[in-house]
C-alpha positions as CSV (number, residue, x, y, z in Angstrom):
1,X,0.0,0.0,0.0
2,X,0.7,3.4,-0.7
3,X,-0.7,6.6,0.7
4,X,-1.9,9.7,-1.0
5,X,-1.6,12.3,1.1
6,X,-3.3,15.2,-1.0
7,X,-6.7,14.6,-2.5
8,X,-10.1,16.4,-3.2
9,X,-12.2,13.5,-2.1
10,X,-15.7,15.9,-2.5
11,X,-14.7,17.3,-6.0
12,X,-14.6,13.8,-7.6
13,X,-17.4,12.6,-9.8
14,X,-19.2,10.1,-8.2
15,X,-19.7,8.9,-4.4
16,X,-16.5,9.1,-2.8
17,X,-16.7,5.4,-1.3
18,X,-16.3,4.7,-4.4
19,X,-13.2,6.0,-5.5
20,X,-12.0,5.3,-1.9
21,X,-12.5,1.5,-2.7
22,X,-11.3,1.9,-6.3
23,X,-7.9,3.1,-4.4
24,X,-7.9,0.5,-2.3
25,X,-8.2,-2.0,-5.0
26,X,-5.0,-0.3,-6.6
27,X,-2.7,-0.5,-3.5
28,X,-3.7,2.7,-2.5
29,X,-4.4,3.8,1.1
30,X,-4.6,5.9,2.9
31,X,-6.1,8.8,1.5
32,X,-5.9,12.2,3.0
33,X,-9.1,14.5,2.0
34,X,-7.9,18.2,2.0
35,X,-10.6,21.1,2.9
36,X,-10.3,24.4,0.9
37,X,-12.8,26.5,2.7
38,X,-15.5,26.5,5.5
39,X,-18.1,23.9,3.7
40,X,-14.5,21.5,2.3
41,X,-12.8,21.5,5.7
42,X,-16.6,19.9,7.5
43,X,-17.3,17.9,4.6
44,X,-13.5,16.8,4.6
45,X,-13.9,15.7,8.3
46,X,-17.4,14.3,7.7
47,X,-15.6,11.9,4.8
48,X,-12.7,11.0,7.3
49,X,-14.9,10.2,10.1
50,X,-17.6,7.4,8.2
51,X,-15.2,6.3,5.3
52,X,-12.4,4.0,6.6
53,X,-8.8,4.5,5.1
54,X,-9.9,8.2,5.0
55,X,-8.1,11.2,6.7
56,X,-8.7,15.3,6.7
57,X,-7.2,18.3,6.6
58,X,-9.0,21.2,7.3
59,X,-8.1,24.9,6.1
60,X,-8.9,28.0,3.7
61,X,-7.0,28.0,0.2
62,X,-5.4,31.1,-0.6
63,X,-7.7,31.4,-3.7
64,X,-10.6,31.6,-1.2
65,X,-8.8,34.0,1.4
66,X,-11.6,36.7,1.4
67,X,-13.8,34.4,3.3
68,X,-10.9,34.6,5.8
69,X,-12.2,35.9,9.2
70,X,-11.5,35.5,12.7
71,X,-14.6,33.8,13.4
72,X,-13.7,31.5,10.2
73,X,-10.2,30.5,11.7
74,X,-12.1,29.9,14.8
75,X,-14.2,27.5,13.1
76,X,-11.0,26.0,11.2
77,X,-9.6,25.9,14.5
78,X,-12.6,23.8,15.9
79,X,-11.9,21.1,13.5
80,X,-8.5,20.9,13.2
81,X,-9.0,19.4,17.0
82,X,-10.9,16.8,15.7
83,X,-8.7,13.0,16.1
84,X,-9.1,12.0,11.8
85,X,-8.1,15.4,11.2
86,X,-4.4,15.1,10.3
87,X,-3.3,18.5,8.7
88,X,-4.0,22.1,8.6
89,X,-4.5,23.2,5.0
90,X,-4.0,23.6,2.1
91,X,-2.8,27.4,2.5
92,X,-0.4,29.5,1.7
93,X,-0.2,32.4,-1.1
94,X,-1.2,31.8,-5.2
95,X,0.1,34.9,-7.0
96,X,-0.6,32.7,-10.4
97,X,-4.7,34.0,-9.6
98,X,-5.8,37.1,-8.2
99,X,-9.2,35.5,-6.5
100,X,-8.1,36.5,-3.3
101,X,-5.9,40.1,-2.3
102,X,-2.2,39.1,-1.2
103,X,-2.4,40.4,2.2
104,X,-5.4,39.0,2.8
105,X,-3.6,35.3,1.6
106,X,-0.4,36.3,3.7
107,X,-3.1,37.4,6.8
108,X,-5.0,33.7,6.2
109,X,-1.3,32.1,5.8
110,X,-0.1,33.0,9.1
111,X,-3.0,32.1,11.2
112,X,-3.0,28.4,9.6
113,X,0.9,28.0,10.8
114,X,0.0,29.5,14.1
115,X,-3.1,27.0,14.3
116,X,-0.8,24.2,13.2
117,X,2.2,24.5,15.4
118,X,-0.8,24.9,18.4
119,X,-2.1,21.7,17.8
120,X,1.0,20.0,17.0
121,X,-0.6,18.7,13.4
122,X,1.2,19.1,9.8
123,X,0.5,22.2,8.0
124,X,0.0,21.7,3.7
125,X,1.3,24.8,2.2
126,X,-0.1,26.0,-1.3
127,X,3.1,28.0,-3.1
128,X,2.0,28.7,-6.8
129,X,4.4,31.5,-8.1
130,X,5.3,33.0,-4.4
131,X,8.1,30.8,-3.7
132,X,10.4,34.0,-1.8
133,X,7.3,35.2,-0.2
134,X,5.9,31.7,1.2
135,X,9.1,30.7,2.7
136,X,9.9,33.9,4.4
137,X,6.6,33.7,5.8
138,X,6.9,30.4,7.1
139,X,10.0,31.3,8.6
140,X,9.1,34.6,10.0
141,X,6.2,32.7,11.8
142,X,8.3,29.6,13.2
143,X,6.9,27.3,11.0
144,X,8.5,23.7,11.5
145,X,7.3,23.0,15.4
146,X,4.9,20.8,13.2
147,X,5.4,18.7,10.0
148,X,5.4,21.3,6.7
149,X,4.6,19.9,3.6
150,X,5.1,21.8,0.1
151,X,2.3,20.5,-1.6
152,X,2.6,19.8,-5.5
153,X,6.2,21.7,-5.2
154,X,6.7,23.9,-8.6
155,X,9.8,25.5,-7.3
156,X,13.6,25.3,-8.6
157,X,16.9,23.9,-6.7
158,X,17.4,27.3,-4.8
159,X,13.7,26.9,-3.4
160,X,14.8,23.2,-2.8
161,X,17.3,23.3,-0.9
162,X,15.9,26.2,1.0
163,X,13.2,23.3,2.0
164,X,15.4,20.9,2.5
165,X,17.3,22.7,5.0
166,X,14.7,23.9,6.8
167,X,13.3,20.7,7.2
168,X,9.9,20.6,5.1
169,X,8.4,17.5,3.2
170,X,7.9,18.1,-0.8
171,X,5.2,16.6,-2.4
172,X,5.2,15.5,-6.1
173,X,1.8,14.8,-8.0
174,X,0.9,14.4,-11.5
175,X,3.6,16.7,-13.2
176,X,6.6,14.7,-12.2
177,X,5.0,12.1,-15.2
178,X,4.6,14.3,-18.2
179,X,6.9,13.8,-20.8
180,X,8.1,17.8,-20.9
181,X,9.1,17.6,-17.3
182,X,12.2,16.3,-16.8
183,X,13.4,19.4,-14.2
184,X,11.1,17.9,-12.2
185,X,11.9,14.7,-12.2
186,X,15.6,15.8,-12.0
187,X,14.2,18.1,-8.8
188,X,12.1,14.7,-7.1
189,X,15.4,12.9,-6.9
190,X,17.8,15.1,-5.4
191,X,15.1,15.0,-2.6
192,X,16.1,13.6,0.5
193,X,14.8,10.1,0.9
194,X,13.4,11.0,4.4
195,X,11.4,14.0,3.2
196,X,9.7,12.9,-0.4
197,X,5.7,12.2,-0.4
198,X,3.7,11.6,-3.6
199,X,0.1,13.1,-4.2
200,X,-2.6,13.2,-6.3
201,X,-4.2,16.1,-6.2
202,X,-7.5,14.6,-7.7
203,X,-10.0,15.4,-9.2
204,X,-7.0,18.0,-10.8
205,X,-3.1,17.1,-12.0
206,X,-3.8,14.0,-13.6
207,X,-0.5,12.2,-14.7
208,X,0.0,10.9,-17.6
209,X,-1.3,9.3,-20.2
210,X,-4.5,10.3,-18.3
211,X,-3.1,14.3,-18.4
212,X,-6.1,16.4,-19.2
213,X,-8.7,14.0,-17.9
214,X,-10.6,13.8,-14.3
215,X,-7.8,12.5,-11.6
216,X,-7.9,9.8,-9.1
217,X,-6.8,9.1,-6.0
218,X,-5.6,5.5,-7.6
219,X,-3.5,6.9,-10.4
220,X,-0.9,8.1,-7.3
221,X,0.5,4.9,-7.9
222,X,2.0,6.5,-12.0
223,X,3.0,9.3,-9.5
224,X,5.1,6.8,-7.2
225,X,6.7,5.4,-10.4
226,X,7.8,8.7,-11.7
227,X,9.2,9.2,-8.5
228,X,11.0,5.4,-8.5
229,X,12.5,5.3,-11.8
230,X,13.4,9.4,-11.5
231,X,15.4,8.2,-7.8
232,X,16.8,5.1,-9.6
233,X,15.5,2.4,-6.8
234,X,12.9,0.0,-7.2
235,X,9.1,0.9,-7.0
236,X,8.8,-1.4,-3.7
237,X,11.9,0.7,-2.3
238,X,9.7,3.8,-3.2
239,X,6.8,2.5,-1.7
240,X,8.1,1.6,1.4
241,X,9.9,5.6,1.8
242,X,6.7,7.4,0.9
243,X,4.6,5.0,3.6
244,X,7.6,6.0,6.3
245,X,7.2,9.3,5.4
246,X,3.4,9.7,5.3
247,X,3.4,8.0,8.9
248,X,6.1,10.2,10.1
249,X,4.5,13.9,8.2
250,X,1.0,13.3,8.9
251,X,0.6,10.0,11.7
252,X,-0.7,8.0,9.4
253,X,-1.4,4.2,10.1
254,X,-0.1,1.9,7.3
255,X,-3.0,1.4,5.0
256,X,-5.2,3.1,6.8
């Protein structure tokens, strides 16, 4: 078994069981369902807490920042307390869209790496063209007490190794596969073993030869082999790091 540890579990077409079980089938599980606003984040929980193999993370995405408000973080706050919830997130800053005003993301940004380090849960960061901004900010704010992740990392070798030595997990997802993205895969393996996790992303980032098409929590398995061949080891080698590291990042059990 393999986890994927970044999934949109209520944006998939079709009852969620479903895809869960598909997974499953695949070798793939646990899943972690990843809340992108007030209504995600309870659904998230809701998914984590009646679908076994299922785990949440709760947060605001920087693309929905507006709705940020005390009383929202509050509510954020409320769940992240909850025992399936795993994570705090995904946030961070998007400077690819403007849907949300950057100090209003950077505002929303901080108060999810406060709220992780409080309850001692991982915190997924979103960093989509903001790479000097997103890590100043997570260092500013002491970020690290608790797991970080870099979630579908896009950044370069500088960004990397700024990470690396600050001790964050990076994420690949369906990119690393595409035939045009050898930087990536280049990226993935100078990774350090102890700090590589694989993703999905779903229903979004679907690798190939599915690119274009509705993703999967399943298809994290193409991600894993991208990752494998890219690291030169074998894909049970691969398997067995990004279950170590998925227990270690988020606390979760083997398989679910």
């Amino acid at each position: 078994m393999i986890p994927d540890t970044h999934a949109h579990l209520d944006m998939i077409e079709g009852p969620p069981e479903e895809a869960v079980e598909r997974a499953l089938d695949a070798g793939v599980s646990p899943i972690v369902t990843i809340g992108i606003d007030l209504e995600s984040s309870r659904r998230a929980v809701e998914m984590a807490e009646t679908i076994p193999g299922v785990f949440a993370s709760v947060g605001i995405h920087p693309n929905d920042a507006s709705q940020w408000t005390p009383a929202s973080m509050d509510e954020i706050a409320r769940l992240a307390h909850k025992d399936k919830v795993v994570a705090v997130g995904e946030s961070g800053l998007d400077y690819y869209r403007d849907s949300a005003p950057v100090a209003m993301q950077a505002e929303s940004f901080r108060a999810h790496i406060r709220l992780a380090n409080a309850v001692g849960k991982a915190l997924i960061v979103h960093d989509r063209e903001a790479h000097a901004d997103t890590l100043d900010i997570l260092k500013v704010e002491g970020a690290g007490d608790s797991p970080v992740v870099l979630h579908c990392f896009s950044g370069d070798e500088s960004v990397l190794a700024r990470c690396v030595a600050a001790g964050y997990y990076l994420s690949f997802a369906g990119p690393v596969t595409f035939k045009n993205a050898e930087a990536t895969r280049e990226l993935a393996a100078l990774v350090p073993e102890d700090r590589l996790l694989a993703e999905t992303d779903a229903p979004f980032l679907s690798p190939h030869p599915y690119r274009g098409k509705p993703n999967v929590p399943e298809r994290v398995r193409l991600v894993a082999d991208a990752l494998a061949s890219a690291r030169g080891v074998s894909p049970e080698t691969l398997d067995a790091i990004l279950r170590d590291n998925a227990a270690a990042a988020f606390k979760l059990p083997d398989g679910g």
